[in-house]
C-alpha positions in Angstrom: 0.0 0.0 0.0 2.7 2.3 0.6 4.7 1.7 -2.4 1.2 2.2 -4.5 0.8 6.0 -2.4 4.6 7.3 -3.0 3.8 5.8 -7.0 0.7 8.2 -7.0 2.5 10.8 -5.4 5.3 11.1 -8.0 2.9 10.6 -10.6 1.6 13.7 -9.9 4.3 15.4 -9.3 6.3 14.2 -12.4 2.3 15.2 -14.6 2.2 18.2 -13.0 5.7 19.5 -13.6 5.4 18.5 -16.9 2.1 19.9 -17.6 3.8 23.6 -17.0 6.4 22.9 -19.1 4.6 21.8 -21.8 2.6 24.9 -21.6 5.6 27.0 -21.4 6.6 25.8 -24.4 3.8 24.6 -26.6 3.6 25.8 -29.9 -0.4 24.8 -29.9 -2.3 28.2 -30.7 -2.8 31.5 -32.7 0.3 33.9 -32.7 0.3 37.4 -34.4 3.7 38.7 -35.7 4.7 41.5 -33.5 7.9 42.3 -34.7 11.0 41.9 -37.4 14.6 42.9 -36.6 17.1 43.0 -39.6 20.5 44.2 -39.1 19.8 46.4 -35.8 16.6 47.7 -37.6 13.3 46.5 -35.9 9.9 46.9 -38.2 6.7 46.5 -36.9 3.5 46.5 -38.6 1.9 49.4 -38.6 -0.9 49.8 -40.6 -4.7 49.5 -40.9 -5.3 45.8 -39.9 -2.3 45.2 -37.2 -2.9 42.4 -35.6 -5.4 40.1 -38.3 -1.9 38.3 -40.4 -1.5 35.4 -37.7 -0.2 31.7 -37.6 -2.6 29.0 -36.2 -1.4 25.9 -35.0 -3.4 23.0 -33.9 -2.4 19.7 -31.8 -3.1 17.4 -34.6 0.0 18.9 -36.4 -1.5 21.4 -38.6 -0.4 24.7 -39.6 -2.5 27.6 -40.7 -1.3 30.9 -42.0 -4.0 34.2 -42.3 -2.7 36.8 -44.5 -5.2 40.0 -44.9 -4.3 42.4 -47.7 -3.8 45.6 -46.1 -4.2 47.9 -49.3 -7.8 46.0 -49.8 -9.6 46.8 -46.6 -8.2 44.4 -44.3 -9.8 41.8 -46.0 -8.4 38.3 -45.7 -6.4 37.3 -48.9 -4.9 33.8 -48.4 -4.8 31.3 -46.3 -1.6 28.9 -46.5 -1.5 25.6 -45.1 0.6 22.6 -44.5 1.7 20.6 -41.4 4.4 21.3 -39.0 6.7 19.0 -36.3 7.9 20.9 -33.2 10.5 19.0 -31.0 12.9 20.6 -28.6 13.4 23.7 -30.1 13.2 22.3 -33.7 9.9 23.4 -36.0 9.6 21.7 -39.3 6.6 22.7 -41.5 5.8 21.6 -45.2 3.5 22.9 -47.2 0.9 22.0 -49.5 3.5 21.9 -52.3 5.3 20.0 -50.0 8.6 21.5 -49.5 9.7 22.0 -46.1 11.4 24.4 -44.0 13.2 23.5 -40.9 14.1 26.0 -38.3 15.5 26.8 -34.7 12.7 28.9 -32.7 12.4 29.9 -29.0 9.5 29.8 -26.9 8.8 31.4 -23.8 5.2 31.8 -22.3 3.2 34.0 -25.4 6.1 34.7 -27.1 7.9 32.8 -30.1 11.3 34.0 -31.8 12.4 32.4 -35.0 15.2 33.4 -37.4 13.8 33.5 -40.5 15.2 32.4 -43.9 16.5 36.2 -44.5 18.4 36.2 -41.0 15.6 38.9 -39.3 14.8 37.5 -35.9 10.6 37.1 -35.9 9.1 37.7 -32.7 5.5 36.7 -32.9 2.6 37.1 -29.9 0.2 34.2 -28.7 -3.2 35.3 -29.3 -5.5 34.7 -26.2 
């Protein structure tokens, strides 16, 4: 009896520590880009529909981009999809052409750092 109480107590010790974590550093949700930095030179979107162009990832694996045209009202102009593998701090997406694009990124609570293929650093924002 006691061996089965210290197994549930480290159980949920060892699911509950990992549950934060996971949290921390899950890639699951919507993030907005926030920011682009290129040589020392940081760019961030200002303009009518700030906030709308975001990144959707879901727990089955599947990535969606929303890109609104800001010269046509905000209105959304395309909607690019694929699926992605995040492990450690590796993501791996391939589109529906089926190329793929592998990439070191950074997660910490709502916000995700990439380098993208131009060398800018990427910061997007978790959407709540």
């Amino acid at each position: 009896m006691k061996k089965l109480l210290l197994f549930v107590a480290l159980s949920t010790f060892v699911f509950t520590s990992c549950s934060k974590d996971e949290e921390e550093s899950s890639i699951v949700g919507k993030w907005y880009l926030y920011s682009k930095t290129k040589e020392g030179k940081t760019k961030v979107k200002e303009y009518e529909c700030k906030n709308k162009d975001y990144t959707e990832f879901t727990s089955d694996g599947k990535v969606t981009v929303y890109i609104y045209n800001f010269e046509k009202d905000c209105k959304k102009e395309v909607d690019k999809k694929g699926t992605y593998v995040f492990k450690g701090n590796k993501l791996t997406i391939t589109g529906e052409d089926k190329k793929e694009y592998t990439t070191k990124v950074t997660i910490k609570a709502d916000v995700f750092e990439v380098v993208g293929d131009k060398g800018e650093l990427i910061i997007w924002k978790r959407l709540k």
